[in-house]
LOLOZA-684938 format. One record per residue (C-alpha): residue in one letter; x, y, z. Coordinates in steps of 0.25 Angstrom, whole numbers, plus 5000, padded with zeros to 4 digits. Layout:
N
{node 'a', {X, Y, Z}}
...
***
This chain:
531
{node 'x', {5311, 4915, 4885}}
{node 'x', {5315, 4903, 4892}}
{node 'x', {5303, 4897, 4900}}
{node 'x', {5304, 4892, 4915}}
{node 'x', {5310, 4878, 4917}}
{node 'x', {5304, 4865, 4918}}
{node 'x', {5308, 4853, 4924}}
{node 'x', {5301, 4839, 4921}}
{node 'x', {5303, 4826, 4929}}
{node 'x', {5303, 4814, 4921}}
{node 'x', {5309, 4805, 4929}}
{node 'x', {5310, 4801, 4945}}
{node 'x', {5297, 4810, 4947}}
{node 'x', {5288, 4800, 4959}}
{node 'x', {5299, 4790, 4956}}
{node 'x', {5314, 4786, 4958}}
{node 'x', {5319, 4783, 4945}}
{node 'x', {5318, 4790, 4930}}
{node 'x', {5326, 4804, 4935}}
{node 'x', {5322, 4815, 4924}}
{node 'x', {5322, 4829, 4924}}
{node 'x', {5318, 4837, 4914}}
{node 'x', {5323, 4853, 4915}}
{node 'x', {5317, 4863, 4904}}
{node 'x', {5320, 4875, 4902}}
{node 'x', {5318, 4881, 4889}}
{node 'x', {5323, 4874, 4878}}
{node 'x', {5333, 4866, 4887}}
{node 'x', {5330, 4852, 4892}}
{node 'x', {5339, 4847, 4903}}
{node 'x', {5336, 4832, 4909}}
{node 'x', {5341, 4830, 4922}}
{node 'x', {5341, 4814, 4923}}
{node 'x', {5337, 4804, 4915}}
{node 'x', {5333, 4791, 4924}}
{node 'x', {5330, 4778, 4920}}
{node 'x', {5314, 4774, 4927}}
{node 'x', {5315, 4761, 4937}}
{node 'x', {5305, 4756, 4946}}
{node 'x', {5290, 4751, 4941}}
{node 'x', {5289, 4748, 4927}}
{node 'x', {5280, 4759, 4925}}
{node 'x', {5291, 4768, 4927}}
{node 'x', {5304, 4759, 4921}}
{node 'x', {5292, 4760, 4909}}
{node 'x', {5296, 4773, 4907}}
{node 'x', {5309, 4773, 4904}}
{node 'x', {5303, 4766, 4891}}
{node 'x', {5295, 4778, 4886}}
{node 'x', {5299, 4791, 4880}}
{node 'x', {5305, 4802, 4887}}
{node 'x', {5295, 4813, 4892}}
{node 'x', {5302, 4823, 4885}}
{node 'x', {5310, 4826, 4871}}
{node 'x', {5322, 4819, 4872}}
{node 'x', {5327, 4829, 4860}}
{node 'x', {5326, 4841, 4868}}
{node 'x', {5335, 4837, 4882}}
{node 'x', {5346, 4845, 4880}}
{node 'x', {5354, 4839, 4893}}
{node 'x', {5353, 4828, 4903}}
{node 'x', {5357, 4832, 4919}}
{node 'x', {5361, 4819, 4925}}
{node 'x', {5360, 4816, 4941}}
{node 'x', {5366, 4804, 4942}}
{node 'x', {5371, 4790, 4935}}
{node 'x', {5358, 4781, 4940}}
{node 'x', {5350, 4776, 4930}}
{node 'x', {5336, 4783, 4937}}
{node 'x', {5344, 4795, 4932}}
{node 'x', {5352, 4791, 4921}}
{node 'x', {5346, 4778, 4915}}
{node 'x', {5337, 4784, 4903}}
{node 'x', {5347, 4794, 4897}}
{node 'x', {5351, 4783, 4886}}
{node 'x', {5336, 4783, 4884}}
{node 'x', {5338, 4798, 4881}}
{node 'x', {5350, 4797, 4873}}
{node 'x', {5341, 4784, 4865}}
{node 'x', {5329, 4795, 4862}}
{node 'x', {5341, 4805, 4856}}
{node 'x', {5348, 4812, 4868}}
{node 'x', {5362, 4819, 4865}}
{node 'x', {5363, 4829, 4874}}
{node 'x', {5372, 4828, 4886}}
{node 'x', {5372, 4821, 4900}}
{node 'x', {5377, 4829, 4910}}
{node 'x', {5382, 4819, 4924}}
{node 'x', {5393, 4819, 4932}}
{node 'x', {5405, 4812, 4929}}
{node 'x', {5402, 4799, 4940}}
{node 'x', {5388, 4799, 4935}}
{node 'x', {5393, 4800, 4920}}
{node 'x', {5403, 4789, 4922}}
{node 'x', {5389, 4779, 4930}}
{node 'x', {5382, 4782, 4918}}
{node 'x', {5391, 4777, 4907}}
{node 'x', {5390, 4762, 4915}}
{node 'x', {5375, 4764, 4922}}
{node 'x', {5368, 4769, 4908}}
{node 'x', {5374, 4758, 4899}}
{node 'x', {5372, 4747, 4911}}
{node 'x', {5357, 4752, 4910}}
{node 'x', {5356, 4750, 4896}}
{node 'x', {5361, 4735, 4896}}
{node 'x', {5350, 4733, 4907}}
{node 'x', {5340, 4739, 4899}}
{node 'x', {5343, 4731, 4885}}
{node 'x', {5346, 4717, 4894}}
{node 'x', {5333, 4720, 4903}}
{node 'x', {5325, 4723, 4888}}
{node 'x', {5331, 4710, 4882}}
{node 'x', {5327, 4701, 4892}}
{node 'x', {5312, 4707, 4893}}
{node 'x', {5312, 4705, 4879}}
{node 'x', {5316, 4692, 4877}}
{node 'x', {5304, 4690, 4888}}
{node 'x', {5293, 4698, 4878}}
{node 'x', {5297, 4689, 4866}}
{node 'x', {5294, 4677, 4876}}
{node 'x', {5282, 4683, 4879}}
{node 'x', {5277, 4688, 4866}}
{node 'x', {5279, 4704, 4870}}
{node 'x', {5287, 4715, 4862}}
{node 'x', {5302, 4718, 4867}}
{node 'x', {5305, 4730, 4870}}
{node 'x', {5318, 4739, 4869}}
{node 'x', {5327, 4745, 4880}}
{node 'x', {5326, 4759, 4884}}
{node 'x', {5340, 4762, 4879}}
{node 'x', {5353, 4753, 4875}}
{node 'x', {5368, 4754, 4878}}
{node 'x', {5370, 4762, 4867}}
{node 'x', {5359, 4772, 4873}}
{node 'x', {5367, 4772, 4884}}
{node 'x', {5381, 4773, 4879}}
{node 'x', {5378, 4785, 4870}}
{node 'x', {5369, 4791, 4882}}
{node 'x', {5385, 4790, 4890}}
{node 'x', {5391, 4798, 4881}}
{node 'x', {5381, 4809, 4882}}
{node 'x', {5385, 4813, 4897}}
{node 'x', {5392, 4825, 4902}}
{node 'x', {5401, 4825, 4914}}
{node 'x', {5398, 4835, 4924}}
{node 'x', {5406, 4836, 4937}}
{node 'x', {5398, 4842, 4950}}
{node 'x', {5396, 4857, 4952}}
{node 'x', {5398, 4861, 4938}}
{node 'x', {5389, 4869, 4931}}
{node 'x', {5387, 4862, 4917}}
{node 'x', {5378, 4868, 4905}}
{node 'x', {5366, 4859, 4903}}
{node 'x', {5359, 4865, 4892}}
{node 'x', {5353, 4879, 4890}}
{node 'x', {5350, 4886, 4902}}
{node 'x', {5354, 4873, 4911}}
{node 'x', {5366, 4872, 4919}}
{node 'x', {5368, 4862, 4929}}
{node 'x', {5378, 4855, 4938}}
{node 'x', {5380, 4844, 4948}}
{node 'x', {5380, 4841, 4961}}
{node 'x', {5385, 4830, 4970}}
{node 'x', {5370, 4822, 4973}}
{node 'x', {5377, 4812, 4982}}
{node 'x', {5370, 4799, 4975}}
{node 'x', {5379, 4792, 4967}}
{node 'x', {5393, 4794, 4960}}
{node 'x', {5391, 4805, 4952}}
{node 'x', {5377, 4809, 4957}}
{node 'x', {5375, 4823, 4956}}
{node 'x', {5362, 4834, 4959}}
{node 'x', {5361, 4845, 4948}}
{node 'x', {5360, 4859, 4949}}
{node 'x', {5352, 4865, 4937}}
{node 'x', {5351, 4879, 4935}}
{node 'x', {5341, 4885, 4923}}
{node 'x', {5344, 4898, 4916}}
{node 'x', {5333, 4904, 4919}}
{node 'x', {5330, 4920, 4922}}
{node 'x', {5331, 4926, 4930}}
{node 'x', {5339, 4916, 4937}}
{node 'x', {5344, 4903, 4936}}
{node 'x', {5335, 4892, 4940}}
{node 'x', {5341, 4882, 4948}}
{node 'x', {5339, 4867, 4950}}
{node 'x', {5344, 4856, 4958}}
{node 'x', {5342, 4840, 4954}}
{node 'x', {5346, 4833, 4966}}
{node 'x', {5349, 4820, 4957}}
{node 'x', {5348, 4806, 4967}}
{node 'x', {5354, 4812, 4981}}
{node 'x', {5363, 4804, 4988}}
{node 'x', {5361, 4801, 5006}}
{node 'x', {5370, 4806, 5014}}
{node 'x', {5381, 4797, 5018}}
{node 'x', {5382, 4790, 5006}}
{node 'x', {5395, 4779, 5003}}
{node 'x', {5400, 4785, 4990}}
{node 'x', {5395, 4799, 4988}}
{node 'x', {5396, 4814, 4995}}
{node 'x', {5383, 4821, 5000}}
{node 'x', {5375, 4829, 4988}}
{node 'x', {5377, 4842, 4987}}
{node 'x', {5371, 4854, 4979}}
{node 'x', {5369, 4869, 4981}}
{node 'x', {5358, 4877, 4988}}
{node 'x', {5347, 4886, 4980}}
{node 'x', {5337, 4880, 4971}}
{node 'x', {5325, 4883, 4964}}
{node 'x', {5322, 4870, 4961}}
{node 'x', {5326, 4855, 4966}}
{node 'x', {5324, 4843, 4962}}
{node 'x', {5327, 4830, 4972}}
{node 'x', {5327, 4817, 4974}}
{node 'x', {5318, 4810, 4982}}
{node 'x', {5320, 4794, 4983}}
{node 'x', {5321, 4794, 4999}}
{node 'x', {5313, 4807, 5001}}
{node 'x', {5304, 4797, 5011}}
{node 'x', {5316, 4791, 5017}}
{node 'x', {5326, 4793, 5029}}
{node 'x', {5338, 4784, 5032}}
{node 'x', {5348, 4783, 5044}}
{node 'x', {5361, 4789, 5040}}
{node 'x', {5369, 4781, 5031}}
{node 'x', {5383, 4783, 5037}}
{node 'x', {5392, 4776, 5031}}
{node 'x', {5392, 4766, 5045}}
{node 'x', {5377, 4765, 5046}}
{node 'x', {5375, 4761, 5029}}
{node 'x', {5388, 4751, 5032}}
{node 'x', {5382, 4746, 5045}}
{node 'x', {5367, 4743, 5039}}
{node 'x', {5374, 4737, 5026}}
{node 'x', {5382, 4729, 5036}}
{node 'x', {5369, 4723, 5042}}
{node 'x', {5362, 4720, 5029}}
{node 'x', {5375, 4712, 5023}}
{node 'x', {5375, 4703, 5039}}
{node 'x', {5361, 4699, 5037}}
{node 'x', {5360, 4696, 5022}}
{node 'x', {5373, 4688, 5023}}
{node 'x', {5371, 4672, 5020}}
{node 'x', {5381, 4661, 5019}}
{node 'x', {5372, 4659, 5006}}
{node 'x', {5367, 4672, 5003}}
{node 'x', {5370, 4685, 4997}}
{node 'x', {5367, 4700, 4997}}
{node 'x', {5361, 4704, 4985}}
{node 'x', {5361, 4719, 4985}}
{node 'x', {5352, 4726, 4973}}
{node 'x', {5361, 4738, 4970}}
{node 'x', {5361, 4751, 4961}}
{node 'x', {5376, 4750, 4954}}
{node 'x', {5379, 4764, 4955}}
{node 'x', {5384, 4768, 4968}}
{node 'x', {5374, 4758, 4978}}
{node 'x', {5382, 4745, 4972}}
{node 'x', {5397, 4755, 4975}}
{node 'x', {5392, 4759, 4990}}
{node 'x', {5386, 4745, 4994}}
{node 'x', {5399, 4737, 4989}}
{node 'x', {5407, 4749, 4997}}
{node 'x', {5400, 4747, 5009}}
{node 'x', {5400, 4730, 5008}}
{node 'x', {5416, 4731, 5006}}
{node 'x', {5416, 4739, 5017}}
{node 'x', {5410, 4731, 5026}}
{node 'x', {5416, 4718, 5022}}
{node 'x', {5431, 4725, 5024}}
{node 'x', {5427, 4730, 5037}}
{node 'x', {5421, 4716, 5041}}
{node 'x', {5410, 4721, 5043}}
{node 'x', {5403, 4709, 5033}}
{node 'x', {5410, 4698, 5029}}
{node 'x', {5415, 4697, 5014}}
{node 'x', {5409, 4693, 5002}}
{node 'x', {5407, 4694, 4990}}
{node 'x', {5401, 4707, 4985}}
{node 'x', {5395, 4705, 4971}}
{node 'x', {5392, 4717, 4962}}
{node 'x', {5385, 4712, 4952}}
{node 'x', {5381, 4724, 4943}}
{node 'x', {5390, 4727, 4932}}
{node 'x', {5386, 4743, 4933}}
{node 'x', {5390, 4740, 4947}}
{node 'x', {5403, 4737, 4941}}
{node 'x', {5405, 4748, 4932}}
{node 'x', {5399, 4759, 4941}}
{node 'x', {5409, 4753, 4952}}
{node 'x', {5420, 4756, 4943}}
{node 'x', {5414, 4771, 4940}}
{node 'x', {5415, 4772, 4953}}
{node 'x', {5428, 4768, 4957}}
{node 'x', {5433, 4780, 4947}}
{node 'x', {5425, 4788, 4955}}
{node 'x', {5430, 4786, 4968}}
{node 'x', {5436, 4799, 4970}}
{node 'x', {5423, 4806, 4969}}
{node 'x', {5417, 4798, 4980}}
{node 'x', {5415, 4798, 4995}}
{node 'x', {5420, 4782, 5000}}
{node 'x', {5425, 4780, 4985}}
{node 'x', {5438, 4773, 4991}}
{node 'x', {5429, 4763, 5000}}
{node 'x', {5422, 4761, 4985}}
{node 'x', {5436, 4757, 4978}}
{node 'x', {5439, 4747, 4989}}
{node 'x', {5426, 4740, 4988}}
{node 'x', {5429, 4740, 4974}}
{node 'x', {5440, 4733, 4975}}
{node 'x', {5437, 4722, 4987}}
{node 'x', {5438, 4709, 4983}}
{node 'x', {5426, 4701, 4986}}
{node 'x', {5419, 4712, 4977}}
{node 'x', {5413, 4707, 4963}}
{node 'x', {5408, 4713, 4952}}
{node 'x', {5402, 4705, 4941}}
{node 'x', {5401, 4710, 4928}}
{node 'x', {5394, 4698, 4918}}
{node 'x', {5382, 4690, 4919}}
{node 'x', {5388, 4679, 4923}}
{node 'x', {5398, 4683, 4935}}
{node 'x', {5383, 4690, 4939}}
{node 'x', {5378, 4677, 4936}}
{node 'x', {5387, 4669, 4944}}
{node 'x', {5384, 4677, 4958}}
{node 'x', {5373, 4668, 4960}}
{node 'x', {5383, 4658, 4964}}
{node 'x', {5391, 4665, 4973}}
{node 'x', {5393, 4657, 4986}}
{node 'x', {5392, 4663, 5001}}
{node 'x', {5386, 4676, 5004}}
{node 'x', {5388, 4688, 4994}}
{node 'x', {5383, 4701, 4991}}
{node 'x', {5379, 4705, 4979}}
{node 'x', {5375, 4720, 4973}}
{node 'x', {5367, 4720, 4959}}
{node 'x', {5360, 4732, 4952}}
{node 'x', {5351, 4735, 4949}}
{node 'x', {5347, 4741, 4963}}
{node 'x', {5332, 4743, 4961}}
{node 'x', {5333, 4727, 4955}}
{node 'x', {5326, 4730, 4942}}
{node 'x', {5338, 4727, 4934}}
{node 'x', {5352, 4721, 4933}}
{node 'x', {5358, 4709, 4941}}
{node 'x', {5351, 4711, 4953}}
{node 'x', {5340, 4705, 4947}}
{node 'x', {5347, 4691, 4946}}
{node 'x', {5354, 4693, 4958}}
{node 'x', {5341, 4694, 4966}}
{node 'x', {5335, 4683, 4957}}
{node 'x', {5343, 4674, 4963}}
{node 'x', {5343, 4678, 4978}}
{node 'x', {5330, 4685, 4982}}
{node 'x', {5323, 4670, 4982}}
{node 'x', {5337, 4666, 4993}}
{node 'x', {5333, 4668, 5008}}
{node 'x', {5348, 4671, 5010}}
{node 'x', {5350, 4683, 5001}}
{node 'x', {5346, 4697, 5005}}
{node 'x', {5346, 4708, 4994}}
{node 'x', {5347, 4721, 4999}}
{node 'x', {5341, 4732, 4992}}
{node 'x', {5350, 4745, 4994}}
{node 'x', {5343, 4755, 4985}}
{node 'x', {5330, 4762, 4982}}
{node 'x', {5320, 4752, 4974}}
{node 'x', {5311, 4759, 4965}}
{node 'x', {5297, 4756, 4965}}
{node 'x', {5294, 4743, 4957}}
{node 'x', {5308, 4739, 4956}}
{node 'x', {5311, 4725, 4960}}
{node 'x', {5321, 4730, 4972}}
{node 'x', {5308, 4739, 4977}}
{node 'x', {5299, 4727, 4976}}
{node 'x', {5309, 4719, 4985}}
{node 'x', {5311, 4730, 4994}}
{node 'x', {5296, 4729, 4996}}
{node 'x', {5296, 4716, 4998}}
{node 'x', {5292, 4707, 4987}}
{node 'x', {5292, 4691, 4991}}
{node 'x', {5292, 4690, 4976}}
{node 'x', {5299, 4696, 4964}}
{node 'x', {5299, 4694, 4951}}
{node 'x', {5314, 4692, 4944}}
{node 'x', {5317, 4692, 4929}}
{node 'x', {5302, 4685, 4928}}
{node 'x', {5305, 4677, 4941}}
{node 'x', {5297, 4676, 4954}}
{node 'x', {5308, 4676, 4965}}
{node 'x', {5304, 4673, 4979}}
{node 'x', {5311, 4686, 4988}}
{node 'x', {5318, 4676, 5000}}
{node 'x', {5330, 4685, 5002}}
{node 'x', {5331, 4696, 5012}}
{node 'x', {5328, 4710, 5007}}
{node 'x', {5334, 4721, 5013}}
{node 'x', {5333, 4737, 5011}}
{node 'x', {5345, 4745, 5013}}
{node 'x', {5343, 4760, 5009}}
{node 'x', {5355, 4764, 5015}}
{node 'x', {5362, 4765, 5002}}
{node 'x', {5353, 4774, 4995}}
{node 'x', {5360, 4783, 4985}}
{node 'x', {5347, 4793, 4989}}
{node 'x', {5346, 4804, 5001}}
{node 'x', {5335, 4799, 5010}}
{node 'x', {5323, 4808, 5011}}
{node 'x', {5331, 4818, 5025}}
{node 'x', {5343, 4819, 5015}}
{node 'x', {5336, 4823, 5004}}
{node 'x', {5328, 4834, 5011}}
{node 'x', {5341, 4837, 5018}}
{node 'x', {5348, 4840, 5002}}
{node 'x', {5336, 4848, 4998}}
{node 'x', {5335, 4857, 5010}}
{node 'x', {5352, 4859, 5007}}
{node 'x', {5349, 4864, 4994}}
{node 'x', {5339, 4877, 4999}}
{node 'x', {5333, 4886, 4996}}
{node 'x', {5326, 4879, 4985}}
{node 'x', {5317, 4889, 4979}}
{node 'x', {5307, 4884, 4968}}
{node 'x', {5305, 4868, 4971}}
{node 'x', {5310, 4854, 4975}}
{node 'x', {5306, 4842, 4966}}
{node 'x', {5305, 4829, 4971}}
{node 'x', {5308, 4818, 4961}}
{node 'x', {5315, 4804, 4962}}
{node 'x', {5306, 4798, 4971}}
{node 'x', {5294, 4789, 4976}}
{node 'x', {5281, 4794, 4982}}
{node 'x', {5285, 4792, 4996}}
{node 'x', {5300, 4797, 4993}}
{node 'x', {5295, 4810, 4986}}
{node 'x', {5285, 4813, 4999}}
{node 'x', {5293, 4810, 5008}}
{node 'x', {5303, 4821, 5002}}
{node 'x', {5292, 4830, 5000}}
{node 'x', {5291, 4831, 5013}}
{node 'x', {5302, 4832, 5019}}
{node 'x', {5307, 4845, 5009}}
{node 'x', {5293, 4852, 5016}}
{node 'x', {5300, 4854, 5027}}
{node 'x', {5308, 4863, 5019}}
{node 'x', {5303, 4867, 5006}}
{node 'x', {5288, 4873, 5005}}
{node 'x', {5279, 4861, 4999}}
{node 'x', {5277, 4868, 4985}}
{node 'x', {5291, 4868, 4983}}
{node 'x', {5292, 4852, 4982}}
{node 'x', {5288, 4843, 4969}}
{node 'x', {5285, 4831, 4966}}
{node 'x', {5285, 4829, 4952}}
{node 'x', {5278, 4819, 4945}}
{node 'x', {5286, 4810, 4933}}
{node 'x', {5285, 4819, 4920}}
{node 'x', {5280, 4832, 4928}}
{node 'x', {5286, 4845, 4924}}
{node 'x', {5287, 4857, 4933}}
{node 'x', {5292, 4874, 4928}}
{node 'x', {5302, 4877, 4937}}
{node 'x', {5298, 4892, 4940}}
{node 'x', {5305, 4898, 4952}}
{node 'x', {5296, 4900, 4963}}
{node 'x', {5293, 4884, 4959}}
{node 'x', {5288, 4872, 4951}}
{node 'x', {5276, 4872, 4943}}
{node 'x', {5273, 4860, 4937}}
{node 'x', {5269, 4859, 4922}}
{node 'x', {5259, 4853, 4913}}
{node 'x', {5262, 4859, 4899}}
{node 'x', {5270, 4851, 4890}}
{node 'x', {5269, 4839, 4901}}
{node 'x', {5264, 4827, 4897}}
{node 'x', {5258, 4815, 4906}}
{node 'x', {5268, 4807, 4915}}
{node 'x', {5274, 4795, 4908}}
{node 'x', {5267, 4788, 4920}}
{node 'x', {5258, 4791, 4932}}
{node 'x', {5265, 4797, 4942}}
{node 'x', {5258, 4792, 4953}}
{node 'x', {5265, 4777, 4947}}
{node 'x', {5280, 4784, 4947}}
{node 'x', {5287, 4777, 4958}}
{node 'x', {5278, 4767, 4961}}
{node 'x', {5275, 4750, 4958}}
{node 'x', {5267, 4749, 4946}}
{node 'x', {5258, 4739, 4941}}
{node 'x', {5269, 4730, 4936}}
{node 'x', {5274, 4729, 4951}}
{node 'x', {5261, 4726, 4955}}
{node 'x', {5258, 4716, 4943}}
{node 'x', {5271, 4708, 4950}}
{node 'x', {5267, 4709, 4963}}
{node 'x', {5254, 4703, 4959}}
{node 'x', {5259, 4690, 4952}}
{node 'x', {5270, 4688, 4964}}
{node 'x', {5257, 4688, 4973}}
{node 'x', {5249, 4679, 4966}}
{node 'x', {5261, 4668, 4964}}
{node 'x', {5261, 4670, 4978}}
{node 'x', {5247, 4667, 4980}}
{node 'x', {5247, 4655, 4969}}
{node 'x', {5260, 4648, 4977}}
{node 'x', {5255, 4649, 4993}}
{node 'x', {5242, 4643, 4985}}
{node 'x', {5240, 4628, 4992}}
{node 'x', {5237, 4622, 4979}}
{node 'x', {5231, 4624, 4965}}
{node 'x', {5217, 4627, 4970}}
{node 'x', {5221, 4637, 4977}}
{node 'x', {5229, 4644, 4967}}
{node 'x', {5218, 4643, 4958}}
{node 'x', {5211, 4651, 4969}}
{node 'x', {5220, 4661, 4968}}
{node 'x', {5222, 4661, 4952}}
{node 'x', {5205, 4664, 4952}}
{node 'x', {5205, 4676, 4962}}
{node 'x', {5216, 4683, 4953}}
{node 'x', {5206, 4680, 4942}}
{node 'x', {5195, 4686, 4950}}
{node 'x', {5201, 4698, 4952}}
{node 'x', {5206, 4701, 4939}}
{node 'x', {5193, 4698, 4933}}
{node 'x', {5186, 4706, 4944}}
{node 'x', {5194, 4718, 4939}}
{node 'x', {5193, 4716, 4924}}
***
């Protein structure tokens, strides 16, 4: 007798990154998602640890979409002795053979570099999560699926995909369970894309679920519409104010679709006279892959002809090596300049704003969500300070938010999407957001649904998906990986940062050595106070 289906979250459960679904039912084990954590180092921590489940008995992987918080740890996976297959569409099959190989380079570069620091300083090295090769033979494992096609998963599980509206390639999946007396029928929404957006068509997905699970990164949120005028018009304003006869732009940008829209946009503006012309520099290799991926997916894409031409303008660059990155630094006149990665934990960005956050004549724009404890969030907050590849760099430039270009349904959108897809039977989880983010959306499906039929799971929970409703689990469970009540949030590495900035800010506005010894004994005082 086959028993009643579970569903475990192991991933993106009171956070935004990590995406991981687990499905059992029976003997079968379908993952939807295998994400890549970001944000505090308490989470990225957990990338390092085992997987919370036996690796040996996943039969398939589902995947939503090519973003590493999605995709990012299935060459860890394939490391631990994964063969099965990975089922994506073809646009997200084709991200993934450049993004998942990009990430591995970052990983064994980032891993180098730290331990070339631990020999320095006496400490033990440590090994990256997984290597190109990982990644390469994790490639070969996937399994085009096009939209609206029902594909076999495994026993009992069928699936297939619809349009989520996100990125190119981003797709929802409908999963339907053999169970008796009838099918059981589940919907991951996947990342849900705003209305409105440059390069993709609305999401779509049927009606008549038992159970759905949704996103929730704006789930607090409500923006103005993002026509195509209004996004162009705020863009517009942004590049007037940050321009400088000795400045620059410098944009922090995921390379996957963000880096495709915004150098659409800027094109567009600049052969409209909108903005005058310069140079736009992408200086991301992915950026320049993906660009490419893109190009051949054109067809498949609402403004794809608008894309091809800002491909092609002239005073576009794309650098590939170290050294034609390196060599921006000397670009004369005003420019523009988009780097991954977009949260600024990793990449070229990092240089990029090394260089120009001390300048009262740059601006850097920040033009996607910033996860808690990332380097973008903490200059989205408001940092006077930072702390760059083990450098204090004093923030002088101009700071600006855009969320205009979101890849994510705000909060009225993504109620509007689960309210299409009633009746809804059994439940609604809410994963893939922050506290706020995941109340906020909460609340707004209490209009609609009654309020036992809305979850928020915690990270490694486990719920039985019986029809009249979920019922979470204990047996077989073992304790999160971390406190949930941490998921999502600046931990004490942030705050151990945050501390030293503010005491090297104390010690310099300090009239003299007295008075920083002054300061020096009060710290003193208070750790030997709490000891």
């Amino acid at each position: 007798m086959v028993t009643q289906p579970l569903i475990r979250f192991h991933g993106a459960a009171g956070t935004v990154t990590g995406s991981c679904q687990l499905i059992e039912f029976g003997a079968t084990r379908v993952l939807v998602d295998c994400g890549l954590f970001q944000g505090s180092k308490t989470e990225k921590e957990l990338n390092y640890r085992p997987f919370p489940f036996d690796v040996d008995s996943i039969d398939a992987v589902i995947l939503t979409h090519a973003h590493i918080d999605h995709s990012g740890l299935l060459p860890k996976l394939v490391k631990l002795g994964y063969e099965g297959p990975i089922f994506a569409t073809p646009a997200t099959t084709d991200l993934c053979s450049v993004m998942l190989p990009d990430s591995a380079h970052i990983q064994e570069s980032e891993v180098d570099q730290l331990n070339r620091r631990n020999l320095r300083r006496g400490r033990g090295t440590v090994t990256p999560i997984y290597t190109a090769r990982d990644a390469a033979v994790a490639v070969t494992l996937f399994r085009q699926v096009r939209l609206g096609v029902w594909e076999r998963a495994a026993d009992g599980v069928r699936f297939r995909f619809w349009n989520a509206g996100h990125l190119l390639g981003s797709a929802s999946v409908e999963v339907e369970l053999d169970t008796s007396p009838t099918p059981l029928r589940v919907l991951f929404s996947g990342d849900i894309g705003p209305r409105h957006k440059l390069l993709q068509y609305d999401a779509a997905a049927p009606t008549g679920w038992d159970y759905v699970v949704c996103e929730s990164t704006y789930g607090d949120v409500e923006r103005e519409d993002a026509t195509d005028e209004t996004r162009r018009r705020i863009l517009h304003s942004e590049v007037i104010q940050a321009t400088h006869p000795a400045g620059a732009l410098i944009i922090p940008s995921f390379a996957v679709e963000r880096t495709q829209e915004l150098l659409t946009d800027l094109v567009y503006l600049m052969d409209t006279g909108k903005i005058a012309t310069c140079p736009i520099i992408i200086d991301s290799p992915l950026a320049t892959r993906a660009s490419e991926i893109f190009r051949r997916h054109a067809g498949e894409l609402e403004n794809g002809d608008l894309l091809v031409k800002a491909l092609q303008a002239k005073h576009v660059r794309f650098t590939e090596t170290p050294e034609q990155s390196k060599a921006i630094d000397f670009t004369k006149g005003f420019h523009i300049v988009i780097a991954a990665s977009g949260m600024c934990e990793a990449g070229r960005i990092r240089h990029r704003l090394k260089n120009w956050l001390w300048r009262d004549e740059g601006t850097v724009l920040l033009v996607g969500y910033q996860a808690a404890g990332t380097l973008g969030r903490i200059l989205e907050d408001g940092a006077s300070v930072v702390r760059i590849q083990g450098e204090d760099i004093r923030v002088r430039a101009r700071i600006r938010k855009l969320d205009i270009y979101s890849g994510h349904a705000d909060g009225r959108e993504l109620a509007e999407w689960v309210r299409s897809r009633e009746p809804i039977g059994a439940g609604v989880f809410l994963v893939h957001g922050e506290d706020a983010a995941l109340e906020g959306m909460r609340q707004r499906l209490h209009t609609f649904l009654l309020e036992d039929k809305v979850v928020r799971p915690r990270l490694d929970a486990a719920f039985r998906l019986e029809v009249k409703g979920a019922v979470e689990v204990s047996e077989g469970v073992s304790p999160p990986r971390i406190d949930p009540l941490r998921a999502g949030r600046m931990d004490w590495n942030n705050d151990l940062q945050s501390l030293v900035l503010d005491l090297q800010a104390e010690l310099a506005k300090a009239a003299d050595d007295k008075a920083r010894g002054v300061v020096i004994r009060r710290v003193r005082r208070a750790l030997n106070e709490d000891a």
